[in-house]
N, C-alpha and C positions, 0 to 999 in steps of 0.2 A: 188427174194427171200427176206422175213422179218422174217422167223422165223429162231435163231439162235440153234446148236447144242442139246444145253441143254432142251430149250422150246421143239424140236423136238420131242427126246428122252421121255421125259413128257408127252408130248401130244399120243404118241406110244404109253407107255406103259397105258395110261390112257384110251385109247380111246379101247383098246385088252381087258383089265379088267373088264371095260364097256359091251363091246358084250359079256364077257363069262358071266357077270353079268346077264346079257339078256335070259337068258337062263332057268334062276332060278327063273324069274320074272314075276308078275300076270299079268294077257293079258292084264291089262289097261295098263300098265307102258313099256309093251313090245316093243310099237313101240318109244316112246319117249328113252328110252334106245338103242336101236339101232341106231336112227338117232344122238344122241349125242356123240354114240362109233363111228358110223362111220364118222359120221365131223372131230372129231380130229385124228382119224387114218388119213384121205384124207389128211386132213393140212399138218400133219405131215411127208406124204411121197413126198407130191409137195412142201414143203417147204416156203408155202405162204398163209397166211390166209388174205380173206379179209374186216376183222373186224378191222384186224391191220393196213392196207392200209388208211380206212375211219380216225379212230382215230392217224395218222400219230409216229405208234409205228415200233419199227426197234430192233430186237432181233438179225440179221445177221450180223456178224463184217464185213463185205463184201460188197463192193459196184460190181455191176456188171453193172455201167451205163457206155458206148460207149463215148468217148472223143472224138469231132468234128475231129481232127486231128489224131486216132489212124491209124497206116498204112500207112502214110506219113510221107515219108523220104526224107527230102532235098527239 
């Protein structure tokens, strides 16, 4: 995961807005509005964009990387 809470949140309510925007919009602009509402909805439910990945951006206070030693004990 890189995107943090708040980007989530943003990117949800942006990408909903978007598609309902989609709706009301002339057939040229209609697919380009859907696919921009539904990128950031996607993001935004997986929690991982990787645009952020390439340009080494990290919005997740959260590391979820495996530590060679986790689960050994002793």
């Amino acid at each position: 995961m890189n995107i943090g809470l708040f980007d989530r949140v943003t990117r949800l309510s942006t990408g909903l807005g978007v598609v309902l925007f989609d709706y009301v919009a002339s057939a040229g602009w209609e697919v380009v509005f859907l696919l921009f509402g539904a990128w950031s909805v996607m993001t935004s439910v997986f929690g991982w964009c990787p645009f952020y990945r390439v340009f080494g951006v990290n919005t997740c206070p959260t590391s979820f990387k495996a530590t060679p030693d986790a689960g050994t004990e002793g």
